[in-house]
C-alpha positions in Angstrom: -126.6 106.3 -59.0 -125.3 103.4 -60.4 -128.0 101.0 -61.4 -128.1 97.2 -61.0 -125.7 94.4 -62.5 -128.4 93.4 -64.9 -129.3 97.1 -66.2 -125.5 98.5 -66.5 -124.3 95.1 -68.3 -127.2 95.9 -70.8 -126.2 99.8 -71.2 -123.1 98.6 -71.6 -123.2 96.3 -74.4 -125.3 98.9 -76.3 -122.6 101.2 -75.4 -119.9 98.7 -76.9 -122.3 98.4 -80.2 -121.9 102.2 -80.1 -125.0 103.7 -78.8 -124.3 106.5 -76.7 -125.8 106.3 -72.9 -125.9 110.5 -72.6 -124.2 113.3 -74.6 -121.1 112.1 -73.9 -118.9 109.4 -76.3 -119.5 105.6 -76.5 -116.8 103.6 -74.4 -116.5 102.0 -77.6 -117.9 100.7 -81.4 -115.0 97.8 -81.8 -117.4 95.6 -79.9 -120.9 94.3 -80.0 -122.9 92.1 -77.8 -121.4 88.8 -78.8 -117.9 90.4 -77.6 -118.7 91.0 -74.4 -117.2 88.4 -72.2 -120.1 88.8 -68.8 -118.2 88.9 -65.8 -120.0 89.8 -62.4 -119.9 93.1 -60.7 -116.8 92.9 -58.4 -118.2 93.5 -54.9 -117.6 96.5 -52.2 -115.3 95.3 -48.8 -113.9 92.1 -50.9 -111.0 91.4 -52.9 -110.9 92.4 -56.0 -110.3 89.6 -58.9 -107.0 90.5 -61.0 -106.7 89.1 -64.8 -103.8 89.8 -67.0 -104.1 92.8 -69.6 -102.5 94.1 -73.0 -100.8 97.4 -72.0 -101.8 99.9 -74.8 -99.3 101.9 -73.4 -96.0 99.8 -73.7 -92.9 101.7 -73.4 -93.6 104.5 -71.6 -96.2 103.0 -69.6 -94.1 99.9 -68.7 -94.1 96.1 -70.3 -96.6 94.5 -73.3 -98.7 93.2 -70.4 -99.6 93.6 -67.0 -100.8 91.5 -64.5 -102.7 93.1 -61.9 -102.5 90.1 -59.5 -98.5 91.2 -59.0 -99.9 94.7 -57.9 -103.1 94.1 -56.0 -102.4 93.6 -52.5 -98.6 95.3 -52.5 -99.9 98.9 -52.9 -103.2 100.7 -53.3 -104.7 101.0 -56.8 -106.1 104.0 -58.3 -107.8 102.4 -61.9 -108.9 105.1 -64.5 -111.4 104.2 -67.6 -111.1 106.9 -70.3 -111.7 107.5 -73.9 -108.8 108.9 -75.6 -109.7 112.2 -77.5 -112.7 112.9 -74.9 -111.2 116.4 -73.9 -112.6 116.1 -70.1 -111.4 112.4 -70.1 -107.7 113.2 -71.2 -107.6 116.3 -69.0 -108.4 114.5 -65.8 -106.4 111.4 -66.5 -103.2 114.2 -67.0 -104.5 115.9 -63.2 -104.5 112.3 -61.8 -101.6 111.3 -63.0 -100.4 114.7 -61.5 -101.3 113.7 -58.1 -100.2 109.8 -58.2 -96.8 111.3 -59.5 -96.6 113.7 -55.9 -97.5 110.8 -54.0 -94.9 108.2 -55.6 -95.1 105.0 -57.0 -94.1 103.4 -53.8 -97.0 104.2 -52.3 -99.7 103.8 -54.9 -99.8 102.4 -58.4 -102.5 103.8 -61.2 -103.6 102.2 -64.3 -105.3 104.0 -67.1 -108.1 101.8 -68.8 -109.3 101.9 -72.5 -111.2 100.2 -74.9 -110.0 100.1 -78.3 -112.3 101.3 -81.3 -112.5 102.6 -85.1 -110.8 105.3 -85.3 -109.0 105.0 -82.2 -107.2 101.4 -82.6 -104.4 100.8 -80.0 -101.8 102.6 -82.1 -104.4 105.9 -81.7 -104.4 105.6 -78.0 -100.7 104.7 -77.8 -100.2 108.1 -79.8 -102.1 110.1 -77.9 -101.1 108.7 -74.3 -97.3 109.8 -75.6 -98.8 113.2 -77.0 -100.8 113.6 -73.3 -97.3 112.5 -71.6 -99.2 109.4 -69.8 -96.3 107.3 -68.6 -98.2 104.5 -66.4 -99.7 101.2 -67.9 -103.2 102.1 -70.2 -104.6 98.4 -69.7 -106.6 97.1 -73.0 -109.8 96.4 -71.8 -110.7 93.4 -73.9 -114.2 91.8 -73.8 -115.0 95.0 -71.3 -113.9 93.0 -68.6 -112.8 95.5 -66.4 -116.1 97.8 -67.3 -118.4 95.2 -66.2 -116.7 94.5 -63.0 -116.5 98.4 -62.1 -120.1 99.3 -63.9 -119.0 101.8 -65.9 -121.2 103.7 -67.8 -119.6 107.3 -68.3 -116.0 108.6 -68.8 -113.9 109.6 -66.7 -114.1 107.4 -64.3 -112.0 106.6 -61.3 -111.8 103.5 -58.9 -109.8 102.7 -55.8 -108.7 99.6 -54.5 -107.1 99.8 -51.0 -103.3 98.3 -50.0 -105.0 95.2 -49.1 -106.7 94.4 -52.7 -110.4 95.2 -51.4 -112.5 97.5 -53.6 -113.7 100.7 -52.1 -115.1 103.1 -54.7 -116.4 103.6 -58.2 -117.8 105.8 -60.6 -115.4 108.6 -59.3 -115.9 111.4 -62.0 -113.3 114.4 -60.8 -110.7 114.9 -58.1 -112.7 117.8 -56.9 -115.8 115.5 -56.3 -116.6 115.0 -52.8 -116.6 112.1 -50.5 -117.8 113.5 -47.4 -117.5 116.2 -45.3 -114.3 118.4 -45.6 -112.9 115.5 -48.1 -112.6 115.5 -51.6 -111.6 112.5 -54.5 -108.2 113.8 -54.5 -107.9 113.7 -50.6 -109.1 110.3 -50.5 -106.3 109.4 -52.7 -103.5 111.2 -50.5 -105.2 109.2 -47.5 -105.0 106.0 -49.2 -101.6 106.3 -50.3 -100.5 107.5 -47.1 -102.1 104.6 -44.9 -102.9 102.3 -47.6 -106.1 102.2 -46.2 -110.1 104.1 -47.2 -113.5 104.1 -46.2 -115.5 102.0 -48.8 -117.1 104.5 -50.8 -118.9 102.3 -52.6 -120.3 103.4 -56.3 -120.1 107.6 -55.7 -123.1 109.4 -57.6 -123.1 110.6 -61.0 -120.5 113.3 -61.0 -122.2 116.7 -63.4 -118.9 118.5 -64.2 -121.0 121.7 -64.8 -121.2 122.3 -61.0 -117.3 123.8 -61.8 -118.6 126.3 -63.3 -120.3 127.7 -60.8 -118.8 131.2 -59.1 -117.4 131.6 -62.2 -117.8 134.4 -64.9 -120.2 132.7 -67.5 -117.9 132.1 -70.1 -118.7 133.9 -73.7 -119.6 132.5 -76.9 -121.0 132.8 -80.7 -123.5 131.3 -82.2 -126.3 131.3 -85.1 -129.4 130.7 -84.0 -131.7 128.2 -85.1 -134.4 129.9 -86.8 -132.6 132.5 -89.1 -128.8 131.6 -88.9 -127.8 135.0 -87.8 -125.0 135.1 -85.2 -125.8 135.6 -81.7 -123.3 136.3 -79.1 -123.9 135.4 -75.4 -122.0 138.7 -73.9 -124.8 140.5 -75.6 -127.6 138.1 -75.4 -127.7 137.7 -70.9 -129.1 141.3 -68.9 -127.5 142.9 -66.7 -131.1 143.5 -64.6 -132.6 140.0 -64.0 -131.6 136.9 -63.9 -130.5 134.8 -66.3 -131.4 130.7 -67.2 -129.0 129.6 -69.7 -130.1 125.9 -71.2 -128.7 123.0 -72.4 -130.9 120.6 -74.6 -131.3 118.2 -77.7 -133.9 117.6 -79.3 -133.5 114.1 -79.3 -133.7 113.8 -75.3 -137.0 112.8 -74.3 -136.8 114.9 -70.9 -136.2 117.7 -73.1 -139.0 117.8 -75.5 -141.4 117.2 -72.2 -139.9 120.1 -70.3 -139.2 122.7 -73.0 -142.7 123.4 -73.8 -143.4 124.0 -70.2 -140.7 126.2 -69.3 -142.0 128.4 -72.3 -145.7 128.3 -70.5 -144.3 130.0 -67.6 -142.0 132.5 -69.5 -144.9 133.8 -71.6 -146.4 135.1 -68.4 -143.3 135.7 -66.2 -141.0 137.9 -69.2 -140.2 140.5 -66.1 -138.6 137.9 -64.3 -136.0 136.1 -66.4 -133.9 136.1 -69.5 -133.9 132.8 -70.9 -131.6 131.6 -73.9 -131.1 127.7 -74.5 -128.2 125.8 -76.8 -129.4 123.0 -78.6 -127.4 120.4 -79.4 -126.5 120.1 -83.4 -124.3 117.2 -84.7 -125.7 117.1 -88.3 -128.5 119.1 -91.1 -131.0 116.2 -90.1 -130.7 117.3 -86.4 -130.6 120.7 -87.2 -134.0 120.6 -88.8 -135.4 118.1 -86.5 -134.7 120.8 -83.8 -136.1 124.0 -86.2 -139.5 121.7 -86.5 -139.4 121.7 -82.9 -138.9 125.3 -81.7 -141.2 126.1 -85.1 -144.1 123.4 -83.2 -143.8 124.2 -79.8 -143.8 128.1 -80.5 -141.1 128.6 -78.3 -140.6 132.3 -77.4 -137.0 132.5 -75.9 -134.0 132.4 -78.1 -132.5 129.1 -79.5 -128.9 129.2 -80.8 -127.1 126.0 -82.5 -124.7 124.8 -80.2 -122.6 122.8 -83.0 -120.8 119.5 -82.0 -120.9 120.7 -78.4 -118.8 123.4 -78.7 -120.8 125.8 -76.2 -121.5 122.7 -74.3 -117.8 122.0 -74.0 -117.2 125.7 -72.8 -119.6 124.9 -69.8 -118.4 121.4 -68.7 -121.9 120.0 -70.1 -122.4 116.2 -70.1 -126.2 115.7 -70.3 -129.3 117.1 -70.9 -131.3 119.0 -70.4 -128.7 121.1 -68.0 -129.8 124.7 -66.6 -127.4 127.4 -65.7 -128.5 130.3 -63.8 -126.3 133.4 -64.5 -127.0 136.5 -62.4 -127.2 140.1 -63.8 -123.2 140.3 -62.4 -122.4 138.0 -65.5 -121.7 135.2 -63.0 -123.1 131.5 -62.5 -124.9 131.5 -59.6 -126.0 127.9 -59.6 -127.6 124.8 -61.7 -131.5 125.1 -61.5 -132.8 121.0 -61.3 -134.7 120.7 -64.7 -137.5 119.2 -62.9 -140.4 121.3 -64.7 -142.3 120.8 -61.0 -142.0 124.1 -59.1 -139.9 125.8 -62.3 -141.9 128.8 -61.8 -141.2 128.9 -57.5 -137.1 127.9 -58.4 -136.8 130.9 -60.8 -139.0 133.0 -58.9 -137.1 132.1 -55.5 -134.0 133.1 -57.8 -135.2 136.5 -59.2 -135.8 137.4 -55.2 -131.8 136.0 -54.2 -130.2 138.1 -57.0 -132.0 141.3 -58.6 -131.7 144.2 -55.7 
């Protein structure tokens, strides 16, 4: 869930200094704490305050500036933080815009959101908006005004604000996500457009992206693993007669180092019942023999492959650690495991009985 003001204004100013919050990309290194203009947390059920913004998107995306106080409370608002170049962040800003362009601008109005960094100034995100074909406004969000007010603390991330200017959710993370029963993101949106009007939602739970997956074939994938460099490849790696846990980690995520060791307790006693093979997350050499030490320490006896600037973690919609697949002996995800190492042993266990005939 979305913590309190006080906690999320501090994440975020670390986040705008450019420390990461998870595995996923800082909202931002062009700021730092001094930057940060503190706004309070706009509130659920009220209106919502409007300021005037650069639009980083000028052309395509309308005039040099927008004013959202000339929009808020004429049509509902769908606003959308992203970081250009995140691939999940680009894709679902293209399959919102999608949907907002089926519903017509009449009816409701969407704003990307950005923050501008090194190495991705506003020309960057210009460029890539017109590469992405984003033609609505991309509002600059200066002093992480807009973040603050919405408590943003992970990308993407979608907001609605109803025909009357009241805010009624945040921290949307996919149009698949659901609101409640029978309704999903994207319905919300066709509801709101229609009627102008939506439930208040309020801040939605985390969204994990890796839930996708799941029904899916487990998609396949090389790489060398971490104690001898030779090439493993997951087709050939997973059995076809148990089950299969496949794991996501770093070695730099506390919950990780705790768990790890104890997931390797159980599987030196409990081989007959799964095949386990984890990714480890490697950005750099340092990391990479940080994480060697590690699996070298703890003794771990399953196999550890390199997962190299996310590459495998990208393939499974992966967007924190540690994050368990299980993958039946059909080559399929079943489901996502909680990486709670209480009751491991039952989970798998209860597992092994569900999908080995």
């Amino acid at each position: 869930m979305i913590p309190g003001y006080r906690k999320v204004a501090t994440a975020l100013i670390l986040v705008l200094a450019g420390i990461a919050l998870s595995l996923g990309p800082a909202l931002g290194q062009s700021k730092t704490s001094q930057d940060v203009v503190r706004v309070e947390r706009a509130s659920f059920g009220e209106p919502f305050p409007a300021f005037t913004f650069k639009n980083l998107n000028q052309g395509a995306g309308g005039p040099a500036s927008i004013d959202l106080a000339t929009v808020i409370g004429q049509k509902p608002i769908v606003l959308y933080y992203f970081i250009a170049k995140n691939q999940r962040a680009e894709k679902i800003f293209r399959e919102v815009q999608s949907l907002t362009d089926e519903l017509g601008p009449k009816k409701i109005a969407l704003f990307g959101v950005a923050v501008s960094r090194p190495g991705m100034a506003a020309g960057a995100i210009r460029e890539r908006a017109a590469a992405l074909k984003i033609h609505v406004p991309i509002l600059e969000d200066e002093g992480f005004r807009l973040g603050q007010q919405l408590a943003v603390s992970r990308v993407p991330n979608i907001s609605l604000i109803d025909k009357d200017g009241i805010l009624r959710m945040v921290n949307g993370g996919s149009l698949l996500q659901v609101l409640e029963y029978k309704l999903s993101l994207a319905d919300g949106i066709r509801r709101l457009a229609e009627t102008g009007k939506i439930g208040t939602y309020a801040a939605l739970t985390d969204y994990s992206p890796s839930v996708e997956m799941v029904g899916r074939t487990a998609p396949d994938f090389k790489a060398p693993s971490i104690r001898n460099g030779s090439v493993q490849q997951w087709s050939g790696l997973y059995s076809k007669d148990t089950i299969n846990l496949l794991i996501f980690w770093s070695v730099n995520c506390p919950h990780c180092t705790k768990a790890l060791p104890q997931y390797n307790k159980w599987y030196r006693e409990n081989r007959d019942k799964v095949n386990i093979v984890t990714a480890a997350r490697i950005t750099n050499p340092a990391e990479r023999t940080k994480t060697r030490e590690f699996v070298s320490a703890q003794k771990l006896e399953f196999l550890t492959v390199e997962d190299q600037d996310r590459a495998v973690a990208d393939l499974y919609n992966v967007t924190a650690t540690p994050t368990i697949f299980v993958v039946g002996p059909d080559g399929k995800v079943d489901s996502l495991l909680s990486a709670k190492v209480a009751g491991f042993g039952e989970k798998v266990e209860a597992k092994h009985k569900q999908l080995v005939k």
